[in-house]
Structures are given as structure tokens and as C-alpha cells.
C-alpha positions in Angstrom: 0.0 0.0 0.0 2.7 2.3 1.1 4.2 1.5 -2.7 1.4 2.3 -4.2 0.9 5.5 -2.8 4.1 6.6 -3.0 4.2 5.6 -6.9 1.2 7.9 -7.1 3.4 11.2 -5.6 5.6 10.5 -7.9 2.8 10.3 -11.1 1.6 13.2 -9.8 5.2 15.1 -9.4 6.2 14.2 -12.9 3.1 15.9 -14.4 3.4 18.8 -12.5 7.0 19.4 -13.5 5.8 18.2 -17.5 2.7 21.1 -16.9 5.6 23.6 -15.6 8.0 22.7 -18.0 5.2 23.2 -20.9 4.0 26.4 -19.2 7.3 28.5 -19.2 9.1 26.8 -21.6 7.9 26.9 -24.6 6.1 29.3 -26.6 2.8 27.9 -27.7 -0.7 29.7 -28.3 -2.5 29.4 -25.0 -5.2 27.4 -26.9 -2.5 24.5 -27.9 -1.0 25.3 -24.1 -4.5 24.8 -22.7 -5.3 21.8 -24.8 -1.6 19.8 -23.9 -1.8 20.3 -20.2 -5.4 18.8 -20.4 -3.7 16.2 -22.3 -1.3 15.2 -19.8 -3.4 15.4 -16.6 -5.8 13.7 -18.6 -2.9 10.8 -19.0 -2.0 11.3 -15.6 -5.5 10.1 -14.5 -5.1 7.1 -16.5 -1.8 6.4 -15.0 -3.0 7.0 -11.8 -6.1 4.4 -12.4 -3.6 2.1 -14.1 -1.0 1.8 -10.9 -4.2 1.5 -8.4 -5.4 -1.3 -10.9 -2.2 -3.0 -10.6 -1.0 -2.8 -14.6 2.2 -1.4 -15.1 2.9 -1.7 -18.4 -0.1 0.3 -18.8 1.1 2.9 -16.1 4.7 3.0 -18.0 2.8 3.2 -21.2 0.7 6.3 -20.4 4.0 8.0 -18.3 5.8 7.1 -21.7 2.9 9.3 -23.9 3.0 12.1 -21.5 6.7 12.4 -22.4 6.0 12.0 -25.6 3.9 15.0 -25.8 6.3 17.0 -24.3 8.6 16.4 -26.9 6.6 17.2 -29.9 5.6 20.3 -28.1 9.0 21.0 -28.2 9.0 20.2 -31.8 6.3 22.6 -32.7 7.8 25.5 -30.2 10.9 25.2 -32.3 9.4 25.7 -35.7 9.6 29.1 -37.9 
């Protein structure tokens, strides 16, 4: 139990430094801002019903998309 809710601080600690990092980061529109931090809490939530259900691969999965969104937000910040 104590696992579990420690995994959960730490889901919840990597998307609020992936919603910080996005935040101040990058320059986005606010709507494509707006729209990729509802993204990742959305994931979060999944990965937080995932690690409470007992399926990592799942949990590594949806922790593995967040990431991956922060990158190609990166991608499109970097564009002329």
C-alpha cells in the first residue's frame, strides 16, 4: 500500500513538472498550451487508475505518452 501511494506522488510530481516545464518553456498559443496540459493530466489520471489497478505496463505506457507530448511540443515551439 505504502508502494502504491508513493508511486502515485511521484505520477503526480512528474506531471506537475511536464505542466511547468510546458508552461514556461515553450512558446505555444494558450489554446495549444490549454489543450496539452489537459492532455497530460488527462494521462495522468489514466496512469493513476492504471498503478491502483495493478497494470504497469499500462502505467509505463501512459507516463511514456506524457513524455512523448512533451517532446513534440517541443518540436512545434521550435518551428519558424
Amino acid at each position: 500500500m505504502l508502494y502504491k501511494i508513493l508511486q502515485t506522488l511521484g505520477v503526480l510530481l512528474w506531471t506537475g513538472f511536464l505542466v511547468y516545464f510546458t508552461a514556461y518553456l515553450f512558446s505555444l498559443g494558450y489554446r495549444v498550451q490549454n489543450l496539452a496540459q489537459g492532455a497530460l493530466i488527462a494521462l495522468m489520471l489514466l496512469a493513476w487508475v492504471a498503478l491502483w489497478m495493478g497494470h504497469g505496463r499500462w502505467l509505463l505506457l501512459l507516463v511514456g505518452l506524457q513524455l512523448g507530448l512533451v517532446v513534440l511540443l517541443y518540436l512545434l515551439s521550435q518551428r519558424p
